[in-house]
C-alpha positions in Angstrom: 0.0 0.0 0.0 1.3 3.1 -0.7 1.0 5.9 1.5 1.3 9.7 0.1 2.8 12.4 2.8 1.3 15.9 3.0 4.5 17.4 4.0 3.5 20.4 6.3 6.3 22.8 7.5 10.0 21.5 6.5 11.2 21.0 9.7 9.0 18.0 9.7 11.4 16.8 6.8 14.7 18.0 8.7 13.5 15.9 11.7 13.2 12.9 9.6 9.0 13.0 10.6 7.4 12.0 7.2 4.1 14.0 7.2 0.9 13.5 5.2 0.1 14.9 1.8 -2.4 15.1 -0.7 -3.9 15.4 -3.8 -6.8 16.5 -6.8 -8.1 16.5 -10.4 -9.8 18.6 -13.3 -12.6 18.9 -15.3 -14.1 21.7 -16.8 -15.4 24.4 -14.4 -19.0 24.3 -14.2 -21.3 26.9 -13.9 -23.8 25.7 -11.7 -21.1 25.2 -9.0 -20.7 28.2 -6.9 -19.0 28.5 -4.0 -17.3 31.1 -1.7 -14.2 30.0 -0.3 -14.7 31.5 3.6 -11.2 31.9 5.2 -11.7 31.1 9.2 -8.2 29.7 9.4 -7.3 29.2 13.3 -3.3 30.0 14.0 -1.5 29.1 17.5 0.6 32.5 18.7 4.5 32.4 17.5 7.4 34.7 17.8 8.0 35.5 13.8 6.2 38.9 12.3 5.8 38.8 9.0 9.5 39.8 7.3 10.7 36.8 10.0 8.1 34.4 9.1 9.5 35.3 5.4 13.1 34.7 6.5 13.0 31.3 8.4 11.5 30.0 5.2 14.0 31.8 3.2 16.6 29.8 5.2 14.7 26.4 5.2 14.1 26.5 1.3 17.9 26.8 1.1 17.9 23.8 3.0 15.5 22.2 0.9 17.1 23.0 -2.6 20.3 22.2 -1.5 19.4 18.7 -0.8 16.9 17.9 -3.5 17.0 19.0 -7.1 14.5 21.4 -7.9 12.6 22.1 -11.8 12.9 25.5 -12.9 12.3 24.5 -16.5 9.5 26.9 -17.4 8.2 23.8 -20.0 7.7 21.3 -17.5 6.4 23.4 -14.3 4.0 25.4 -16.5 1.3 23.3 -16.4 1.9 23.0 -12.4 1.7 26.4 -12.4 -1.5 27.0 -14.3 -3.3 24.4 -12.2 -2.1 26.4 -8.7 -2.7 29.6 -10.2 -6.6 28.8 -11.0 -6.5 27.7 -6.4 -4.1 30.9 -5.4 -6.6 33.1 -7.6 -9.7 32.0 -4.8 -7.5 33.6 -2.3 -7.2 36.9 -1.0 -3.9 38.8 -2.9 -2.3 39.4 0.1 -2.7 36.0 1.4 -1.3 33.7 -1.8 1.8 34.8 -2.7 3.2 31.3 -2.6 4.3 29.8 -5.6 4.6 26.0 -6.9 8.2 24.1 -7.1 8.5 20.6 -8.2 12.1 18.4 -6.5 13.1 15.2 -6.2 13.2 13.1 -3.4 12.0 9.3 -2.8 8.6 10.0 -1.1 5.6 11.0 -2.9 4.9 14.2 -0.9 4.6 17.6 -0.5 5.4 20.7 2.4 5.1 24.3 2.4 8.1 26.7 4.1 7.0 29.5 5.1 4.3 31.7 3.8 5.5 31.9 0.2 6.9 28.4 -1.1 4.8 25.1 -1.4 6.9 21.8 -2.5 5.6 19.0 -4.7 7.5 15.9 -5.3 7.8 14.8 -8.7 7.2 11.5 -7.2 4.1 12.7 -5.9 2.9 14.1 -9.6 3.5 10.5 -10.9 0.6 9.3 -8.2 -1.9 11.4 -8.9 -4.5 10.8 -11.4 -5.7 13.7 -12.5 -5.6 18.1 -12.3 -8.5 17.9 -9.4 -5.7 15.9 -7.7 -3.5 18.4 -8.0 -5.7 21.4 -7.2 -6.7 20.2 -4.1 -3.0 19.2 -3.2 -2.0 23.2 -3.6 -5.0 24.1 -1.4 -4.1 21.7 1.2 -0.3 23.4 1.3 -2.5 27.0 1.2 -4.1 26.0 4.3 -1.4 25.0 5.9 0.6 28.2 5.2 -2.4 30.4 6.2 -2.4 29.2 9.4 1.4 30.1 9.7 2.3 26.4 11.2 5.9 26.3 9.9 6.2 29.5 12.4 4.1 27.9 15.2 5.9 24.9 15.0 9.6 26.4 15.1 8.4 28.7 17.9 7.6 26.3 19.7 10.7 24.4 19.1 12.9 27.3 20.0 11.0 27.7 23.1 11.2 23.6 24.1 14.5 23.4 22.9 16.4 26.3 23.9 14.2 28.4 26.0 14.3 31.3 23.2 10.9 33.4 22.9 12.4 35.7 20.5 14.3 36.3 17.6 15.4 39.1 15.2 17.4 39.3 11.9 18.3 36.6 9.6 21.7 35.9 11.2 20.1 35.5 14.4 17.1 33.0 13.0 20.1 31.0 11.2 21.8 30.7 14.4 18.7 29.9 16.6 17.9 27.4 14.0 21.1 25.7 13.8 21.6 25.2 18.0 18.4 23.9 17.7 19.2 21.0 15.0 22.7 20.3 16.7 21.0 20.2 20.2 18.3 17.6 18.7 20.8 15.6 16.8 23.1 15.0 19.8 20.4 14.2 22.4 17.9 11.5 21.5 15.1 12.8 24.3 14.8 16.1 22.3 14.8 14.2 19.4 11.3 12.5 20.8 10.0 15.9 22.4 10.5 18.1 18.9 8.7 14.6 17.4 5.6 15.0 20.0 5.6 19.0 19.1 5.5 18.5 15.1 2.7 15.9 15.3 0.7 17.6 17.7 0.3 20.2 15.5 0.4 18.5 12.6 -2.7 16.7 13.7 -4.2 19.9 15.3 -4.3 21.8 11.7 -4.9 19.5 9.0 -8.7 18.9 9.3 -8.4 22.9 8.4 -6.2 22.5 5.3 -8.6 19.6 4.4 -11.8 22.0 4.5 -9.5 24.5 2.7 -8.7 22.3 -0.1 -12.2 21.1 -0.7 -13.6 24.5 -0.8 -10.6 26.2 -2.9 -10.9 23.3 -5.5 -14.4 23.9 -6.2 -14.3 27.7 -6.1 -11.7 26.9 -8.8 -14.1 25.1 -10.9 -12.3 21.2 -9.8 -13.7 18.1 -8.5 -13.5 18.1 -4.5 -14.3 14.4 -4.3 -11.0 14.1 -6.0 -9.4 14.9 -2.9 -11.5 13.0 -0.8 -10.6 10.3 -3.3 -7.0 10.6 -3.4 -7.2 10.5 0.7 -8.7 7.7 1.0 -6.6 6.2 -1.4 -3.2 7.2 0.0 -4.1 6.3 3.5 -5.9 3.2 3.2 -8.8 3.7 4.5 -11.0 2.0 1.6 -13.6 4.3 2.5 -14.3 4.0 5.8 -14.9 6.7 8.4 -15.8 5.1 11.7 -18.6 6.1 14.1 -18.7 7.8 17.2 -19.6 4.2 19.0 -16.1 2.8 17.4 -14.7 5.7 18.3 -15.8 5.2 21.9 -13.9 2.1 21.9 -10.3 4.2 21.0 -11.0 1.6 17.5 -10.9 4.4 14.8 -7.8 5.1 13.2 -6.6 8.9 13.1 -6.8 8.6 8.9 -10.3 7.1 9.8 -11.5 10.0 11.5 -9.8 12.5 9.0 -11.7 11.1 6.0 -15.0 11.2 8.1 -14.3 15.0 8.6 -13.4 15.4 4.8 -16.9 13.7 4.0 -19.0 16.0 6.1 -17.2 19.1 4.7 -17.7 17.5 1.0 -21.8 17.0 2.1 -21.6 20.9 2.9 -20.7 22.2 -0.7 -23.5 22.5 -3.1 -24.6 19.3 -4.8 -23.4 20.7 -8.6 -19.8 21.2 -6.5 -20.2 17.7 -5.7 -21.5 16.3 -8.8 -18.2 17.6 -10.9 -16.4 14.3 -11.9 -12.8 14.3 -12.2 -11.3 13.6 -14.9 -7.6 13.6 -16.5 -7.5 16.0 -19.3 -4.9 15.6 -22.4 -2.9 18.3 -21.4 -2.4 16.6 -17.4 -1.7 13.1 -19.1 0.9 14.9 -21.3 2.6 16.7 -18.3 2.7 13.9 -16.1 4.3 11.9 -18.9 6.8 14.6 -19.7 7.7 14.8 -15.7 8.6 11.2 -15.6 10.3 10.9 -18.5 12.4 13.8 -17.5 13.0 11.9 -14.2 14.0 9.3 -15.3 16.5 10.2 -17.5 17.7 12.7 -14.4 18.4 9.7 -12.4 20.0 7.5 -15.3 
C-alpha cells in the first residue's frame, strides 16, 4: 500500500518525521457550482512577524534545494503552475503569494516553508491521477501556510529546545535554528519531544487544510471528491470513516476519523460542487508523462 505524505512545515522533513500529503483532479469548471471560499483559518501565537516568518522559510528553502534537485524549467512546471494559479486566484492577494516548485526526493509528498513556497514531489505528480488531484493538493499546502504552522511549529521548538521566545534578523534565525538542529541531533530525548511537538500540531491543523482544499478546488471550478478520493486512497482507508460508538472504543484510526471529517465538509458544498467528476484532461496526461520521462533520465 502506498502511502502519500502531505508534507506540512519542512522542519518536519529535517527531523526525519514524514508527514501526510495530498492530492486533486480537473474537469471543466461548471457553472452551476458556486461557492465562496470563507477563510476562518485558526493559527497558535508564535514569535516570527511577517518579514521573520518570510526569513526562516527563506533559510529552510535553502535547506530544501540544496538537498533535493529542484525544476525550474519553465516547459515542464508550466502546467503546475497553471493548475495552482486557478486555487491561489480564490485567495485573498495578500494572502497567496506562494508559488509551486516541483524536487526530487524518494517519497511522494509535498510541504510548504513559510508563507510563500509550497513543495511538490515529482514522485508525488506521478501518483496522482488527474488536475483535481493536484488542485486540491495546492489548497491543502495554502491551508497549511495560512495558518502560519511552519512559524508555530519552530516557535515552539525554539522555546522547548532552547528556552528562546524571541528572535530578530536573519543571522540570528540562522543561528537559533542551527543550536536547535545540533541540540536535537546529539540528544535523542529532544529528538522525541520536537517529534511530540510537530505531530501535535500537525494533527491539530490538518482537518483545516482539508476544509480548505475542498472549498478552494471547487471555487476553482475542480472536483472536491477528487481529494477525498485521493485521501482515502493514500491512507488506506477503503472508504471507511468510523462512528462515534467505534470511536468510543479508541477503535478508529486517526486517517479514519480525518476522511470522516473530509466527507462531512464534502456533504456541505453545493450538490453541482459535488457532482463535478474528475477527470484527466490531455494536457495533465501529457505533463505527467513529460515529468517522468524527464525523471528518469535525471536519475540515469
Amino acid at each position: 500500500m502506498c502511502i502519500v505524505h502531505i508534507r506540512v512545515p519542512i522542519l518536519s522533513t529535517i527531523y526525519l518525521f514524514a508527514l501526510l500529503v495530498f492530492f486533486a483532479g480537473t474537469v471543466p469548471a461548471q457553472q452551476s457550482c458556486s461557492v465562496t471560499l470563507e477563510l476562518r483559518i485558526p493559527t497558535a501565537p508564535h514569535i516570527f512577524n511577517i518579514q521573520q516568518e518570510r526569513t526562516l522559510g527563506d533559510i529552510e528553502s535553502g535547506w530544501v534545494e540544496r538537498n533535493y534537485h529542484a525544476t525550474h524549467d519553465q516547459e515542464l512546471t508550466a502546467h503546475l503552475n497553471d493548475i495552482a494559479n486557478r486555487i491561489l486566484s480564490q485567495f485573498p492577494r495578500d494572502q497567496a503569494q506562494a508559488h509551486v516548485i516541483l524536487i526530487d526526493s524518494s517519497e511522494a509528498e509535498s510541504f510548504s516553508i513559510g508563507p510563500e513556497r509550497i513543495y511538490i514531489t515529482r514522485k508525488m505528480v506521478a501518483l496522482l491521477r488527474n488536475d483535481d488531484e493536484l488542485a486540491g493538493l495546492v489548497g491543502h499546502e495554502l491551508g497549511h501556510i495560512l495558518a502560519h504552522q511552519n512559524a508555530v511549529i519552530a516557535s515552539q521548538l525554539f522555546h522547548e529546545i532552547l528556552g528562546v521566545n524571541a528572535v530578530s534578523d536573519r543571522k540570528d534565525i540562522s543561528e537559533k535554528l542551527r543550536l536547535m538542529l545540533d541540540s536535537i541531533d546529539r540528544d535523542p530525548r529532544l529528538l522525541r519531544k520536537a517529534g511530540r511537538i510537530i505531530e501535535k500540531q500537525e494533527g491539530i491543523h490538518q482537518t483545516e487544510a482539508d476544509r480548505v482544499a475542498l472549498y478552494a478546488a471547487a471555487a476553482a471550478g475542480f472536483s472536491p471528491q477528487a481529494y477525498a478520493e485521493l485521501f482515502d486512497r493514500s491512507a488506506g482507508t477503503n472508504g471507511g470513516s468510523g462512528n462515534v460508538l467505534i470511536d468510543s472504543f479508541g477503535a478508529t484510526t486517526w486517517n479514519l476519523r480525518r476522511l470522516r471529517e473530509i466527507k462531512k465538509t464534502l456533504k456541505q458544498l453545493p450538490p453541482p460542487c459535488r457532482e463535478i467528476v474528475p477527470a484527466a484532461s490531455p494536457e495533465f496526461r501529457i505533463w505527467q508523462a513529460a515529468l517522468r520521462s524527464d525523471l528518469d533520465l535525471v536519475h540515469r
